[in-house]
KEDOMI-298611 format. One record per residue (C-alpha): z, x, y. Coordinates in steps of 0.2 Angstrom, whole numbers, padded with zeros to 4 digits, always signed. Each point is the difference from the previous one (the first is absolute). Layout:
REM residues N
ZXY/...
REM end
This chain:
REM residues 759
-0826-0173-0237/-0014-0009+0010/+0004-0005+0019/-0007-0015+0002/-0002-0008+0016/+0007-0017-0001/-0014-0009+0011/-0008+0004-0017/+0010-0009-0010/-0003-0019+0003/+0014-0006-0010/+0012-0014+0008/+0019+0009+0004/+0006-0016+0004/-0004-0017-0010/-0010-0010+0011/-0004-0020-0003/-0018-0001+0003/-0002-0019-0009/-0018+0004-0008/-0001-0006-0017/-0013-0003-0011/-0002-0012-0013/-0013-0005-0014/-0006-0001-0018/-0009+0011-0014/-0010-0011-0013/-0014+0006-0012/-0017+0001+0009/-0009-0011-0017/+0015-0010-0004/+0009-0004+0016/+0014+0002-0011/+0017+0006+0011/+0006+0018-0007/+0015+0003+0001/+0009+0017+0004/-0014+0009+0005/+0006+0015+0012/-0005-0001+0020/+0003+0013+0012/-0006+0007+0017/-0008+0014-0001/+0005+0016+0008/+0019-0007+0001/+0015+0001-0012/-0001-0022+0000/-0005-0010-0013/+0006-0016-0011/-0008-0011-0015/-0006-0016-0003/+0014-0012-0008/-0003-0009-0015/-0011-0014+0008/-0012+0014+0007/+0007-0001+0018/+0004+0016+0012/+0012+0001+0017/+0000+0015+0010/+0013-0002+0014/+0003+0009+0016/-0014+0011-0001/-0004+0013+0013/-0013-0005+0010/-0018+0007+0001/-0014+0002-0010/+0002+0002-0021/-0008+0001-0015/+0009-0014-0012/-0005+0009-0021/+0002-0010-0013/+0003+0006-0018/+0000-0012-0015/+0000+0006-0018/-0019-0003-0007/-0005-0004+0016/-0010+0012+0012/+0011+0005+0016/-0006-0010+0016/+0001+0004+0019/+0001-0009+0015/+0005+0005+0018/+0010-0012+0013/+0006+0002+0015/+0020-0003+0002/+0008-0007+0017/+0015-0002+0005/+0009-0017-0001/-0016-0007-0012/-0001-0004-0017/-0017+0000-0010/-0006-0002-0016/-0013+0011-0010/-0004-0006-0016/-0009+0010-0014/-0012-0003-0016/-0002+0014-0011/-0013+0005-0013/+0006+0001-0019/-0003+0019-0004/+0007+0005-0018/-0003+0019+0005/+0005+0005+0018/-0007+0016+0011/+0013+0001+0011/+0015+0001-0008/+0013+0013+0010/+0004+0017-0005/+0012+0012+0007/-0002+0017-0013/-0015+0005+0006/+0004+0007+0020/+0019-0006-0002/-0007-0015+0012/-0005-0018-0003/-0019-0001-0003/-0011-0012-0009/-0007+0009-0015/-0016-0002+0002/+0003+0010+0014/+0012+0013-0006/-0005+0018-0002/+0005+0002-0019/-0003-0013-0013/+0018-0009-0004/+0002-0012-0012/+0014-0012-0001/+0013-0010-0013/+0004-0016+0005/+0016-0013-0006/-0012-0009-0007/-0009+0016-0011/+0018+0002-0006/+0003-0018-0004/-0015+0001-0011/+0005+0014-0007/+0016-0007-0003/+0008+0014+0007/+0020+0001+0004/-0001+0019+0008/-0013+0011+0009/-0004+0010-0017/-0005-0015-0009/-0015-0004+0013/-0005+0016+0010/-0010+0002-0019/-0014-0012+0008/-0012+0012+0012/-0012+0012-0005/+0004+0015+0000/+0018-0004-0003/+0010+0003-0018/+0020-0005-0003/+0007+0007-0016/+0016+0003-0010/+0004+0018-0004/+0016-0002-0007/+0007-0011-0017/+0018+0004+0005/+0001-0004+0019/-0016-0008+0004/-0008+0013+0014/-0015-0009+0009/-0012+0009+0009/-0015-0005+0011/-0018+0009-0003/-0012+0000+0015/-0016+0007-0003/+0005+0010-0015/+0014+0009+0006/+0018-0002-0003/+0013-0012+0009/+0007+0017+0007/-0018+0002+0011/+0004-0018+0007/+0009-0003+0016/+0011-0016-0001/+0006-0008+0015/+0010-0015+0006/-0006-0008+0015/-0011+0015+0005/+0016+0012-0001/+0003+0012-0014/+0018-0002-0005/-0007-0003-0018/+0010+0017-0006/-0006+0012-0014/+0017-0008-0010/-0004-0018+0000/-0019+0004-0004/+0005+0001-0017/+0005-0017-0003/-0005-0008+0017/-0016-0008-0003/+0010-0011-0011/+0017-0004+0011/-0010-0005+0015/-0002-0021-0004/-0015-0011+0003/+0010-0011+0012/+0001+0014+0013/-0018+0004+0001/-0012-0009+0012/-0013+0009-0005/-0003+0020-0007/-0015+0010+0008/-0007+0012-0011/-0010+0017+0009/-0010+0009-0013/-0002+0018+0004/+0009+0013+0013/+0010-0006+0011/+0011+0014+0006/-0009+0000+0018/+0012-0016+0002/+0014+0000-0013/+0003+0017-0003/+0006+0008-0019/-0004-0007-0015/-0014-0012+0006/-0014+0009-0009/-0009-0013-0013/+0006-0015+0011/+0012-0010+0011/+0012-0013-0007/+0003-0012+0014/+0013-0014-0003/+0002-0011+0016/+0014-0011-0004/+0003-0020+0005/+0000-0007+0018/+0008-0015+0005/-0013-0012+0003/+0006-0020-0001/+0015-0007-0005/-0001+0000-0020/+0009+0005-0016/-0002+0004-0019/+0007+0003-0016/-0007+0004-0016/+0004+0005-0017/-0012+0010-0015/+0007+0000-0017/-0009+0012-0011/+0000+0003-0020/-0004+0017-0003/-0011+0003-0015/+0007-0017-0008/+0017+0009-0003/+0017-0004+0004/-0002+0010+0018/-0003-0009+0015/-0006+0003+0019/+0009-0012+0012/-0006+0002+0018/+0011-0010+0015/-0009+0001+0016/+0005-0009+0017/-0006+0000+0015/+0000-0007+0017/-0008-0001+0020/+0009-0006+0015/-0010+0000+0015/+0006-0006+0018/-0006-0015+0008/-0007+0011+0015/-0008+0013-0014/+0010+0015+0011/+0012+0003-0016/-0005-0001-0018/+0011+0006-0018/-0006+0002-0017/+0012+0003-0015/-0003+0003-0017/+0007+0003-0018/-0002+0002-0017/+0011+0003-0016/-0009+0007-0016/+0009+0003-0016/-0015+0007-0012/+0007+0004-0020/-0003+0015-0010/-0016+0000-0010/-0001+0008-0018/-0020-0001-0004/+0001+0009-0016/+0017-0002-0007/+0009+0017+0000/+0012-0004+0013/-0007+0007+0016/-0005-0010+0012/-0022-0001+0005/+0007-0008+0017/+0018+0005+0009/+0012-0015+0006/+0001-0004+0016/+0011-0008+0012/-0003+0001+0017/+0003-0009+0015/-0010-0001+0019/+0005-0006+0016/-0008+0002+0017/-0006-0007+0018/-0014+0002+0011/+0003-0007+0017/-0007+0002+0017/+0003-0006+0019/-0013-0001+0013/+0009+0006+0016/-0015-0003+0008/-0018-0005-0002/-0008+0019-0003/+0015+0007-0007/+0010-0003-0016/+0014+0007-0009/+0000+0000-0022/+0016+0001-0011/-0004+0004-0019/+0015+0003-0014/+0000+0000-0018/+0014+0003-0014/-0005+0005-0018/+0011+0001-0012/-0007+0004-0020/+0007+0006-0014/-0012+0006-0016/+0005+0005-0016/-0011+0006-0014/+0000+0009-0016/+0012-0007-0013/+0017-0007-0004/-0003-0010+0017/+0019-0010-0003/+0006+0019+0000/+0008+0014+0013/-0016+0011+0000/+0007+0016-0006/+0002-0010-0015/-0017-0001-0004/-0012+0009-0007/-0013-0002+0015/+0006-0008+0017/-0008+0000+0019/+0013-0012+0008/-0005-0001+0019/+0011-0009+0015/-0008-0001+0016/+0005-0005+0015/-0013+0000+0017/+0002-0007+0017/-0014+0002+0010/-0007-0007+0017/-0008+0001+0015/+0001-0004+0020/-0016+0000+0010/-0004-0004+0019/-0019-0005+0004/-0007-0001+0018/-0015-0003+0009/-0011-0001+0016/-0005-0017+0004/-0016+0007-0003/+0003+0005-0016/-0008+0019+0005/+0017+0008-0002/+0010-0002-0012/+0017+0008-0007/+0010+0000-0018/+0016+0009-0003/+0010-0001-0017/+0014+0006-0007/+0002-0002-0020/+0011+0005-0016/+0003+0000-0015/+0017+0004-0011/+0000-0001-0017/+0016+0005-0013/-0003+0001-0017/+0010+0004-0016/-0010+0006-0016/+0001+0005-0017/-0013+0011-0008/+0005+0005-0016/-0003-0001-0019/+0010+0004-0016/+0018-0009+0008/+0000+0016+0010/+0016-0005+0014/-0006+0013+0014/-0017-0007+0004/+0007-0014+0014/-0005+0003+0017/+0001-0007+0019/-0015+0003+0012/+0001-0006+0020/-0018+0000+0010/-0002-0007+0021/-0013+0000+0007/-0001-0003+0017/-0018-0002+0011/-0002-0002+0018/-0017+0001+0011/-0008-0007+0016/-0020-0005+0001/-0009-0002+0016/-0017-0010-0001/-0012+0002+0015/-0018-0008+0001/-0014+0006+0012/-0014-0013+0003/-0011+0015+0000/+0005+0018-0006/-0017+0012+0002/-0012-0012-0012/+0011-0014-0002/+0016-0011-0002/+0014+0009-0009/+0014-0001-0003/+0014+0015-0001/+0016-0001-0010/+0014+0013+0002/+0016+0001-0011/+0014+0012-0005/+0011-0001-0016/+0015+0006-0007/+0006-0002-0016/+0016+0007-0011/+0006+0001-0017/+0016+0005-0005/+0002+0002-0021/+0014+0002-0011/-0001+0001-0018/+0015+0003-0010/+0002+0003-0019/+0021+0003-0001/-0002+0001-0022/-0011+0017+0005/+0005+0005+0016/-0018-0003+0008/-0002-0002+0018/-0017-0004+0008/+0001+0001+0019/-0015-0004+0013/-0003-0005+0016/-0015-0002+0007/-0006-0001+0019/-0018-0005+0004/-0005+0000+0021/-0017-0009+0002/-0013-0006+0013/-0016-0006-0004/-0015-0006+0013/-0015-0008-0003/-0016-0008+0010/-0008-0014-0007/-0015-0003+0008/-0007-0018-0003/-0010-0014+0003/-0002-0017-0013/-0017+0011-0006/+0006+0017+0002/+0014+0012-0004/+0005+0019+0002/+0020+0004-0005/+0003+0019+0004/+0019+0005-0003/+0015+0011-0009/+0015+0003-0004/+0014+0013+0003/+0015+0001-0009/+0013+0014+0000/+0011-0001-0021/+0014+0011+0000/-0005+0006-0016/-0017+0004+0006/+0002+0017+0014/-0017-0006+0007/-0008-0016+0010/-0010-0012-0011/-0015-0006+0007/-0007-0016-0009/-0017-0005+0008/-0011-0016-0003/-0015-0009+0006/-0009-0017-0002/-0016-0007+0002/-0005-0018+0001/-0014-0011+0000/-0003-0018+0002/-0017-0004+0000/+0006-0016-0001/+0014-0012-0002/-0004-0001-0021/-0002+0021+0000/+0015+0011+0001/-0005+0017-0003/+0013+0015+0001/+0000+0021-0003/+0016+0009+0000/+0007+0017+0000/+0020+0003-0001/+0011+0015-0003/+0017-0004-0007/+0013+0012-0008/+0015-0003-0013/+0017+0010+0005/+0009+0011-0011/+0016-0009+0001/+0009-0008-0016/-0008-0014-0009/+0002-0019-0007/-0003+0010-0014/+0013+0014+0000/+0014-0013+0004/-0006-0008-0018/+0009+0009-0013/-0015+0002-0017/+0009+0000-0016/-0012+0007-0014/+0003-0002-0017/+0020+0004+0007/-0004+0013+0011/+0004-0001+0019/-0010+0008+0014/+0003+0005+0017/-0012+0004+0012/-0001+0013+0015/-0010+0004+0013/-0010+0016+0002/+0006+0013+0013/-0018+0002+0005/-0005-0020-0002/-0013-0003+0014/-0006-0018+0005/-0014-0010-0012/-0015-0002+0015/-0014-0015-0006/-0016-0004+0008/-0006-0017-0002/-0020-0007+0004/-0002-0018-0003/-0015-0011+0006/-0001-0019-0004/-0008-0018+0003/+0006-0015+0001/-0010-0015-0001/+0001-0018+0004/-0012-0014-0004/-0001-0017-0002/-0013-0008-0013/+0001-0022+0004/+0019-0003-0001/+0005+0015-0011/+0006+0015+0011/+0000+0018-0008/+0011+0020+0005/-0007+0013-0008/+0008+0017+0004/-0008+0018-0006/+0010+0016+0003/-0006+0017-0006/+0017+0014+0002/+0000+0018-0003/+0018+0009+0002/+0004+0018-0003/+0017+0008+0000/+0004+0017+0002/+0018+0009-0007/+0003-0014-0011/+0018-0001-0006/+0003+0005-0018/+0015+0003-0010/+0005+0016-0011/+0014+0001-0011/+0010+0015+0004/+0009+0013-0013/+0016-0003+0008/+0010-0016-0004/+0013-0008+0012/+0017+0002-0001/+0002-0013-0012/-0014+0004-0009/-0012-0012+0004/-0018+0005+0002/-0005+0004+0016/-0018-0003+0007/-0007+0009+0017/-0011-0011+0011/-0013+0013+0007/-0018-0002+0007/-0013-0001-0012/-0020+0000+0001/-0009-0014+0009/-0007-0016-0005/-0014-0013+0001/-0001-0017-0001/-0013-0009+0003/-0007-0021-0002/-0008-0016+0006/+0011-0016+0003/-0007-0017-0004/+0006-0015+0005/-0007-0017+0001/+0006-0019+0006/-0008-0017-0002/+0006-0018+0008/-0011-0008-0012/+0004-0018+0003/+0015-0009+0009/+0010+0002-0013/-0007+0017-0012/+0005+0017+0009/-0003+0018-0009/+0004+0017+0003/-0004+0015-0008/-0001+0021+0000/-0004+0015-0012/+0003+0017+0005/-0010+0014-0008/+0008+0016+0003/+0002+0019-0003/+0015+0009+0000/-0001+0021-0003/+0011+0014+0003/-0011+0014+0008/+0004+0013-0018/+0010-0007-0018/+0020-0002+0005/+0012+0006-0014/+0010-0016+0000/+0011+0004-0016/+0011+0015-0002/-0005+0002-0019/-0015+0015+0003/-0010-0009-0014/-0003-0017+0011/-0017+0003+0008/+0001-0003+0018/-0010-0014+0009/-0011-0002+0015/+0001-0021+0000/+0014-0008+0009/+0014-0009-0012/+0001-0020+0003/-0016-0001+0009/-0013-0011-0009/-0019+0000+0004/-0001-0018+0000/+0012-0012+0007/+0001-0017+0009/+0007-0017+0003/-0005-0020+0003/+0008-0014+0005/-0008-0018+0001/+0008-0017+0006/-0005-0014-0004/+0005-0018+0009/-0009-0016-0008/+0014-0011+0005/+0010-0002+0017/+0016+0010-0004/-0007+0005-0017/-0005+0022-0002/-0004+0008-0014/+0001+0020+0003/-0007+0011-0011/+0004+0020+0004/-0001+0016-0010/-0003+0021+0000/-0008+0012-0010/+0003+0017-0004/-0013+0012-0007/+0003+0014-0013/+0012+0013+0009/+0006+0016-0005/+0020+0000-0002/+0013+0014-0003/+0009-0004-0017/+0015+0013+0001/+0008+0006-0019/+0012-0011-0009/+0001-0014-0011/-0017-0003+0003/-0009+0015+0000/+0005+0018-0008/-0011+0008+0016/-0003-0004+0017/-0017-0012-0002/-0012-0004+0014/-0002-0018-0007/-0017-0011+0005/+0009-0018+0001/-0010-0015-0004/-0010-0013+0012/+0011-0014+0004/-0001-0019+0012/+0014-0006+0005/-0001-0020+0005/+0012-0014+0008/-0003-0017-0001/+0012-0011+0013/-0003-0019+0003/+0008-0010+0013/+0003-0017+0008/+0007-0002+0014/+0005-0021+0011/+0009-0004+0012/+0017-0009-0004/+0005-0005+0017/-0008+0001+0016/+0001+0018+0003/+0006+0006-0015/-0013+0005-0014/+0007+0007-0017/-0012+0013-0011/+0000-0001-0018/-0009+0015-0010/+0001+0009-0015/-0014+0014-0012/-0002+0015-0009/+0001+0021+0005/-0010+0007-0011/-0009-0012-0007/-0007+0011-0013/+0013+0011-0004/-0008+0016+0004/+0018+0009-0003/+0002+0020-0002/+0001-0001-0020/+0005+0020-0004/+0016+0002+0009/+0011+0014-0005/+0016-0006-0009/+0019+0007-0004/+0010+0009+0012/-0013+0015+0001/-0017-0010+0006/-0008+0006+0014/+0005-0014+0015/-0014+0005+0012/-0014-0005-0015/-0003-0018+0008/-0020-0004+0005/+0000-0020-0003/+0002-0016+0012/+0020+0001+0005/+0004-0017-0010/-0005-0006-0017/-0007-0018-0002/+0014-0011+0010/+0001-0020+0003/+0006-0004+0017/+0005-0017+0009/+0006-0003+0018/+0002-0013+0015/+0000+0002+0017/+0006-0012+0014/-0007+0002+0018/+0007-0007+0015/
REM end
């Protein structure tokens, strides 16, 4: 632990009454219209408020001295403006802002676990924002991360659903997720995760393409998931509700969400709640009884909340509880030994997070220390044939605890810098149990880290040198993951970027062991090789990003070039031995290497006031180093291209607003032709490498929202998933198909209708 000296530290012990305020107004530079709830704060302190519904602003009892008031306003550009604070005084400061329907400084914390603009980050980060997922109509994180290049969400199971991110053509098990910048996000709920964690929590998710072990440590190889969840910011509250027709059948999606902010008068407190209920039906596409799409019924509750104890410093409180239950196969009304195929899923998650923040008055030293966890119970049944042995229990905590320490030099050798040191620790304890066959899987895994890095930076320039050290007690050596960053502005408009990054994937158990594969009846276990090193990667990536303005159209275009190779890939191999129970048993060991390689594209338009685009295509290779014998059947070649990863794929979004409180939001992805494992069984005689068709899946939403009273506005909207049906239409039927052979959107052409009320 760091000794600091507390003359250091320029934080208040003792509330002191100062009477500074500050008062004023935001209005839109053109219109000189009043916006309200735009965001103010002073920089380099933990204070901040937000304009009330007339476009008005109060700070009160402020420190006294010199600041930097920011002001942030959605589709606005951010604005400065430095005033002097004294004692006993109250002054106003008014600000006009410029409309700016695509911002260059939006805030990003993934790149050097630090808040920087992004312009100015050392690694390219993209970001989802509430209003990506609204278009998107989107009710969980899986149902928008879909919409950045680079970045692919897909089913993988008929019975239970299992989603799974793809960055840069590698699998969700190369991605590392985390909550709040802390990995509690265990190998367990990364099965179904991606779809428990609802829209309503999330302020807004950072997506890191490319290595990011130097900071995050395991798992963070093709990219880093960030999902920063909901601040209080005003007084405010919401509720909402989404009811969707599934494929125009008899099954339904209902989504409940509520939310709300309570914020103190003097902005030292603030609370944010939220929840949501969702009760999804069972979906039949092709009539033989067994569900396309699993039932859900789930519920969420959580806080964020924070107290400023003083004017550098500030404590966060974050907790969630997840409750779902999914069910899949057939005979849904049924116990599920007594059907034929069943994955019946109950899980309960508590997670959360306690965080303290401090700073010199300065701002030159800074210190973070967190503590964070996450429980989660779960009760399954994986089974097939009414077999009454295949229930099972499985407990997973995680806990994550770690300090950071932030100094800045106004010159180190050539020039500013900044040095950031933090240590880690981070522990998972794993029980699965299967009582029917008398399996136990045990594991506990410790990993000590500490990572440093110097970031050497001007607004022009910048030179990130740094690694990592982690200590798995599954590993007998150190880990060392290295990474640096170059970046040049030659001008505010031109962002240009080179990386290099190391990362490395633990041999530990998997999301995807703790997911039970029934094939064609047949139930496999997997185990982990006595001699199983760790997967290392090493990831190049160089990119531009452009800004330009042509009259009153403002343009982004982003261009990223990314090579990764791995080395002792995991593979699996079917043993000659069968468990106890005779199930089949598959070893995890380390296989040859891998390359994948590609170029992002990404492009966004403010075309007019009221016409915004977005759009991006990833091209992409993805090859094992020599063919991978992926079948046990000796007459199934092997093959050197990556399953599930297309060449092609991409996404848009467009929003359209010809009419105050009138939007029309077009959004959709495409998926190339892919290569995807079809395993024996109804289906096919013989395992089959199966080239899957081309397919675009578009939404269509429309909404209008008015005001109904004063501050109260009501949201009517309703479209169309899918538009154009682009549905898997060769799905395995009967109790033998082959679950796993799912390549299509997740949802078939569905009708949906909603309102939302806003206070």
């Amino acid at each position: 632990m760091l000794c600091l000296d507390t003359a250091l530290w320029a934080d208040e012990t003792a509330p002191r009454r100062s009477d500074a305020n500050l008062y004023g107004h935001v209005v839109d530079k053109r219109t000189g219209e009043h916006l309200p709830y735009a965001t103010l704060g002073l920089k380099g302190t933990t204070i901040g408020t937000t304009t009330d519904a007339t476009g008005h602003y109060f700070f009160k009892n402020l420190p006294v001295g010199e600041f930097t008031v920011e002001v942030r306003a959605m589709g606005y550009a951010p604005a400065e403006k430095t005033i002097t604070v004294q004692a006993g005084q109250t002054a106003e400061l008014n600000f006009a802002v410029e409309e700016s329907r695509i911002t260059l400084d939006e805030v990003v914390v993934s790149a050097n676990r630090n808040a920087t603009k992004r312009r100015e980050a050392p690694a390219l980060v993209n970001i989802l924002t509430p209003e990506l997922f609204e278009v998107a109509n989107a009710s969980c994180l899986a149902q928008g991360l879909a919409f950045q290049p680079g970045v692919r969400v897909e089913d993988d199971c008929q019975n239970c659903g299992f989603t799974q991110v793809r960055i840069n053509g590698l699998d969700g098990h190369y991605s590392q997720i985390l909550v709040d910048s802390h990995p509690v996000f265990s190998a367990l709920t990364g099965v179904y995760g991606l779809e428990q964690i609802p829209a309503n929590m999330i302020e807004r998710v950072e997506v890191m393409r490319g290595g990011g072990s130097a900071l995050y440590g395991s798992s963070a190889i093709g990219g880093t998931i960030n999902i920063i969840t909901r601040d209080p910011l005003r007084n405010s509250a919401q509720a909402s509700h989404t009811l969707t027709a599934l494929g125009g059948s008899g099954s339904y999606d209902n989504v409940t969400s509520l939310n709300a902010s309570l914020v103190t008068d003097s902005g030292k407190a603030g609370l944010y709640v939220f929840g949501q209920n969702r009760h999804r039906s069972g979906y039949d596409h092709d009539g033989d009884g067994f569900t396309e799409v699993p039932v859900i019924n789930s519920q969420s509750v959580g806080m964020r909340s924070f107290f400023r104890t003083g004017a550098y410093s500030r404590i966060t409180a974050q907790y969630h509880h997840i409750n779902e239950f999914r069910r899949g196969g057939d005979m849904l009304d049924r116990p599920p030994h007594e059907a034929q195929v069943a994955e019946q899923i109950d899980h309960s998650i508590d997670g959360g997070s306690l965080s303290f923040d401090i700073s010199s008055s300065d701002r030159r030293n800074r210190f973070n220390t967190y503590v964070s966890f996450q429980n989660t119970a779960r009760k399954s049944y994986y089974g097939s044939k009414q077999d009454p042995d295949a229930y099972g229990t499985t407990h997973d905590l995680t806990v994550a605890a770690g300090m950071q320490y932030i100094h800045e030099f106004r010159k180190l050798l050539f020039m500013p810098s900044e040095l950031t040191f933090g240590t880690e620790y981070s522990y998972d304890d794993l029980g699965d149990r299967s009582v029917g066959y008398d399996i136990h899987t045990d594991q506990t895994v410790h990993i000590v880290g500490a990572y440093l890095q110097n970031e050497w930076k001007t607004r022009k320039w910048s030179l990130l040198v740094g690694g990592r050290l982690d200590k798995h007690n599954l590993v007998d050596h150190v880990i060392f993951s290295p990474r640096v960053n170059v970046r040049f502005n030659p001008s505010e408009a031109v962002n240009l970027r080179v990386s290099y990054a190391g990362g490395y994937r633990a041999p530990q158990a998997f999301d995807e062991d703790m997911h039970i594969a029934i094939v064609g009846g047949e139930r496999v276990r997997i185990r982990l090789a006595d001699d199983l090193k760790e997967e290392r990667s090493h990831s190049v990536s160089v990119s531009a990003d452009f800004y330009r303005s042509f009259g009153s159209v403002q343009t982004n275009l982003i261009v990223e070039g990314f090579y990764t190779t791995l080395d002792d890939v995991f593979a699996l191999r079917e043993l000659d031995t069968p468990a106890p129970d005779g199930s089949v048993v598959k070893e995890r060991y380390n296989g040859s290497g891998a390359r994948v390689m590609g170029i992002n594209i990404e492009g966004r338009a403010g075309l007019t006031r009221w016409l915004e685009i977005q759009a991006g295509v990833t091209l992409q290779q993805s090859r094992y180093k020599r063919p991978e014998q992926w079948s046990e059947n000796t007459l199934v070649p092997p093959e050197r291209k990556m399953f599930r990863t297309p060449n092609t794929y991409g996404y848009f979004t467009a929003t359209l607003t010809p009419l105050r409180g009138f939007t029309a939001a077009l959004s959709g992805t495409y998926t190339g032709r892919m290569l995807v494992q079809h395993m024996a069984g109804s289906g096919t005689s013989i395992d089959r490498a199966v080239t899957t068709p081309r397919f675009f899946d578009m939404n269509v939403r429309l909404s209008y929202e008015f005001r109904i009273y004063k501050e109260i506005g009501l949201q009517l909207y309703g479209g169309v998933q899918n538009l154009f049906d682009a549905y898997q239409d060769d799905f395995d039927r009967g109790v033998d198909r082959d679950s796993g052979y799912v390549y299509g959107p997740s949802l078939p052409r569905s009708w949906f209708v909603g309102a939302k009320i806003s206070f």
